[in-house]
C-alpha positions in Angstrom: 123.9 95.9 141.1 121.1 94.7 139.0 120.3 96.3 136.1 117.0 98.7 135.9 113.6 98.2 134.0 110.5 99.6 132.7 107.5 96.6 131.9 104.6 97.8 129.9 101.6 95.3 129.2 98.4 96.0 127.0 95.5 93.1 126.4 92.7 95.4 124.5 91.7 96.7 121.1 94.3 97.4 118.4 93.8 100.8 118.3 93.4 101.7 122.0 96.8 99.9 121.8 98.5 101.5 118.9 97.0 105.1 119.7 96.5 105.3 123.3 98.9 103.1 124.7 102.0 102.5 122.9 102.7 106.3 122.1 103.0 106.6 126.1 106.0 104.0 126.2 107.7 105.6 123.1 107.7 108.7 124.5 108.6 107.2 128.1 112.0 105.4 125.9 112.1 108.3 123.6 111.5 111.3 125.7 111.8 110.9 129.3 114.4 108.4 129.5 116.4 109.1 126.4 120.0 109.8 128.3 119.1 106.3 130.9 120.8 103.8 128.8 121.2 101.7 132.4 117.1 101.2 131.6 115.7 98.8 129.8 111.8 98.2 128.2 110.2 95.0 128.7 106.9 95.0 126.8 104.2 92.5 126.8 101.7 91.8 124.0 100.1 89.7 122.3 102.5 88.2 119.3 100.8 90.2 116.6 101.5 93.6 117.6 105.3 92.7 118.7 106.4 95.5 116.0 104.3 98.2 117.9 107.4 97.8 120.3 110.4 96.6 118.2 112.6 99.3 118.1 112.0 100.8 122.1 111.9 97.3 123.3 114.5 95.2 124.9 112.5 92.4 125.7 109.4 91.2 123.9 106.9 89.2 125.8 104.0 87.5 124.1 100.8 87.2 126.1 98.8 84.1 125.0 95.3 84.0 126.2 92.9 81.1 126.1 90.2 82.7 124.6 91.4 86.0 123.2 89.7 87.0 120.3 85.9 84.4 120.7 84.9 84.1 124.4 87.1 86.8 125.2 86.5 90.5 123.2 88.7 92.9 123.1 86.8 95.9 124.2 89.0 99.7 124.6 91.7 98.8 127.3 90.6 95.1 128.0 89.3 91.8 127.6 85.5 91.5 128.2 85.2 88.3 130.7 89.2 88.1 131.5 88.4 88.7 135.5 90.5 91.5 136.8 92.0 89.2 139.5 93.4 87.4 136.7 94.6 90.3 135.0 96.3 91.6 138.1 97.8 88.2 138.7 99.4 88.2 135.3 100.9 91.6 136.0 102.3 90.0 139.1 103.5 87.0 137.3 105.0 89.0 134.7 107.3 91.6 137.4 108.4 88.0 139.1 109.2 86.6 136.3 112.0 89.7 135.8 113.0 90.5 139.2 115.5 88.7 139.7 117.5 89.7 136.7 116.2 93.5 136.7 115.6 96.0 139.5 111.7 97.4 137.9 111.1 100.7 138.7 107.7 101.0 136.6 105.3 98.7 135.4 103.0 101.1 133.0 99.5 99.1 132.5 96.3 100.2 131.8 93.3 100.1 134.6 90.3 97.7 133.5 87.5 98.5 136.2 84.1 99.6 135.1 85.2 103.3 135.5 88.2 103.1 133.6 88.5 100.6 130.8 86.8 103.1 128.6 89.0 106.1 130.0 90.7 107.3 126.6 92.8 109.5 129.1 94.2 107.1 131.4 97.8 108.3 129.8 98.4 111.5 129.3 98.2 112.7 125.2 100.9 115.2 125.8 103.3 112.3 127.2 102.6 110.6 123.7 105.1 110.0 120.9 103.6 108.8 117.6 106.8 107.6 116.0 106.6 103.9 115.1 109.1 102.2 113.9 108.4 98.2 112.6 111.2 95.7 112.3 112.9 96.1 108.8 111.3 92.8 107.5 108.1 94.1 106.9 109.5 97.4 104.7 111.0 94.3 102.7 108.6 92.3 102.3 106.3 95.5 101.4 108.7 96.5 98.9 108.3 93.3 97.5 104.9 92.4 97.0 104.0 96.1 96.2 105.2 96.7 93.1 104.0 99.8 91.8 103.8 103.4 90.2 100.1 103.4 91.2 98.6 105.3 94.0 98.0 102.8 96.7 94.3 102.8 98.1 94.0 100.6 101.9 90.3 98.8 101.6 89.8 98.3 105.3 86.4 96.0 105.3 86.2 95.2 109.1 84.5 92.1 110.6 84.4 91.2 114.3 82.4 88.5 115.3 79.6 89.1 117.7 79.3 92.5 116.9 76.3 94.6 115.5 78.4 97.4 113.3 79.3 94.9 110.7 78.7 96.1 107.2 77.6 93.4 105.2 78.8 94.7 101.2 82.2 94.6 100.9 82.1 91.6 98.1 79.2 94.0 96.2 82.4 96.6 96.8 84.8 94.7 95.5 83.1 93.9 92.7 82.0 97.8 91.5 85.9 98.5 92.5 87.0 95.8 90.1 85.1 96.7 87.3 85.6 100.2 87.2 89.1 100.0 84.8 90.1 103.5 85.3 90.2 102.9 89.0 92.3 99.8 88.8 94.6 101.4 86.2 95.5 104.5 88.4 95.1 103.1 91.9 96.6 99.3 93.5 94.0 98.7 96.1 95.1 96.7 99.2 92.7 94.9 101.7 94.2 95.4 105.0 93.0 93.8 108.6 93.6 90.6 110.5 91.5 87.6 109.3 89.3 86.1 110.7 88.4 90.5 111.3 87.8 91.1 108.1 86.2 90.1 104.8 88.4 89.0 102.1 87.9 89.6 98.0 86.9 85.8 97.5 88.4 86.3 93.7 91.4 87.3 94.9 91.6 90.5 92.9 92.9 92.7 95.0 96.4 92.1 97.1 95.8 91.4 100.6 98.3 91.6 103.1 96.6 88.6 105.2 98.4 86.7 102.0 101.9 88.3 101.8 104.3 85.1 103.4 105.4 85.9 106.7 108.1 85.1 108.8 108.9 85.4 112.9 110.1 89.1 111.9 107.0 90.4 110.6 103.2 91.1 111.7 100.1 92.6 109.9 100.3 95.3 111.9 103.8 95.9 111.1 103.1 95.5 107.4 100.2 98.1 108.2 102.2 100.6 109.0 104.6 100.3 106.3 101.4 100.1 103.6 100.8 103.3 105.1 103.7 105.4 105.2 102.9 104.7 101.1 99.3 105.0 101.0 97.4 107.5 99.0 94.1 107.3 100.1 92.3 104.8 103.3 88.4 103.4 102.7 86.2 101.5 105.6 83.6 101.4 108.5 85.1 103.1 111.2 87.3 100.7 112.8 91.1 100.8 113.8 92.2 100.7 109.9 90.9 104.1 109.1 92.2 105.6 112.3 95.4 104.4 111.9 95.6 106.0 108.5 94.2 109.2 109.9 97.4 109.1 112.2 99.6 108.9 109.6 98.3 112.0 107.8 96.5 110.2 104.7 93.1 110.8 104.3 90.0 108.1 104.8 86.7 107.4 103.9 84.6 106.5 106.7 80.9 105.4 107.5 79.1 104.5 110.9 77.5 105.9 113.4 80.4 107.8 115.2 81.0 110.6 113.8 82.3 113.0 116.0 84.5 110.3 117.5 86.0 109.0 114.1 86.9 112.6 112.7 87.8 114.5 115.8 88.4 113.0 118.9 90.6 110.3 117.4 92.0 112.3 114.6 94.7 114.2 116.4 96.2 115.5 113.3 93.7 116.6 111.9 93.4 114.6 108.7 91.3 115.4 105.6 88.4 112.7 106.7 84.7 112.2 104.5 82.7 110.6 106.9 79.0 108.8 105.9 76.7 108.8 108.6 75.0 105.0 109.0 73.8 104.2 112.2 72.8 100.7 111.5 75.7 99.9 109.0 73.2 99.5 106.0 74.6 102.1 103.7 74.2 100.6 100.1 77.4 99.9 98.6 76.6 101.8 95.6 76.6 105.2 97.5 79.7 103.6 98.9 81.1 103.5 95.2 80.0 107.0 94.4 81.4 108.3 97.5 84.8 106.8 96.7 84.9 108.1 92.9 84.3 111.5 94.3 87.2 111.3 96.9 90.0 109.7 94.4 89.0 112.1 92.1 
């Protein structure tokens, strides 16, 4: 008799990923099949966001897309331009590929039609689990590159190609950050995001986890969530960084034109969130700079 399995696969934005998504298959391992120890979790990602999944998953699957990240956006639960006959054919290909070794008795993906790739509720919040849990590598490799009695600040300066909501002062930032020597003496700021997504400090003053060596056990978004469960205090546009932090109960900084969305709807715990309205992402970085010696103070 063959043994049983559950496949999950996810090809859209980080955060729809880490906040919509994978909380459903933790609490599926977690919760509803705690006691099944006959099933096992396949899950299929991309490569980067393998430690979303490492300790609920017995097999890891990368998905490698021509085209993922320039002519291919990730946009909520898809891929803009992946056609959905291709999508559904790599969910076919994928259940093939283990059913001859498994017997599958759900394969948990989300729906990318025009009326649903948006859906935040395609998977029901009270069948989430927020309880993430990266590969021990990346607590390691934390430990040792942040060396510190400081308060640790995330700097979250989002970039995305092709896309209007790009604030364009982060090295102005950096700069007012640097210079200020009581900040740098109490806080260790850390630039966090996935390059080519984000803008680097090009003096290299600040640590930056796109930087730390890494190895096949680690990811940034592994090292993300172990920055985290240290931070203090989380500063950006509103982007996946700063909702991630708001999910692990330390407080962000925020500006764009999403308000409601950014300190309600996707701040289920209801983190301590300042939020600067700027609906064309032209906020000057020095009401940035005041806004942020206000907040660490």
């Amino acid at each position: 008799m063959k043994p049983k399995a559950v496949i999950s696969l996810f090809l859209g934005e980080l955060f729809w990923e880490f906040a919509r998504f994978t909380p459903h298959i933790i609490y599926k391992r977690k919760k509803l099949y705690k006691d099944r120890k006959d099933i096992e979790f396949i899950c299929a990602t991309r490569e980067d966001r393998f430690d979303l999944y490492s300790d609920i998953s017995n097999i890891l699957v990368p998905l490698r897309i021509l085209g993922d990240g320039d002519s291919l956006l990730s946009n909520c639960y898809r891929l803009d331009n992946f056609p959905e006959i291709e999508y559904e054919n790599l969910i076919k290909t994928l259940k093939n590929q283990f059913s001859d070794r498994y017997d599958i008795i759900e394969t948990i993906y989300p729906k990318i039609d025009k009326n649903n790739f948006s859906n935040k509720k395609q998977f029901n919040q009270r069948e989430h689990m927020f309880k993430y849990s990266p590969r021990n590598e990346n607590k390691k490799l934390i430990d040792d590159k942040i060396i510190t009695d400081k308060k640790i600040v995330v700097l979250a300066p989002r970039y995305r190609k092709g896309m209007k909501r790009n604030w364009a002062y982060w090295q102005e930032l950096y700069d007012m950050i640097y210079s200020n020597k009581n900040l740098i003496n109490k806080y260790e700021f850390v630039i966090c995001g996935k390059y080519p997504d984000c803008i680097p400090d090009k003096y290299y003053r600040f640590l930056d986890i796109n930087n730390f060596p890494k190895t096949k056990d680690t990811s940034l978004i592994g090292l993300t969530i172990e920055i985290m469960k240290k931070a203090y205090y989380t500063i950006g546009s509103q982007s996946g960084i700063p909702n991630i932090s708001l999910l692990f109960n330390v407080p962000a900084l925020e500006w764009g034109h999403q308000k409601r969305l950014h300190t309600i709807d996707y701040n289920i715990h209801k983190t301590k969130v300042t939020f600067l309205e700027d609906m064309k992402y032209c906020l000057k970085p020095e009401i940035i700079y005041k806004e942020i010696i206000k907040v660490l103070k």
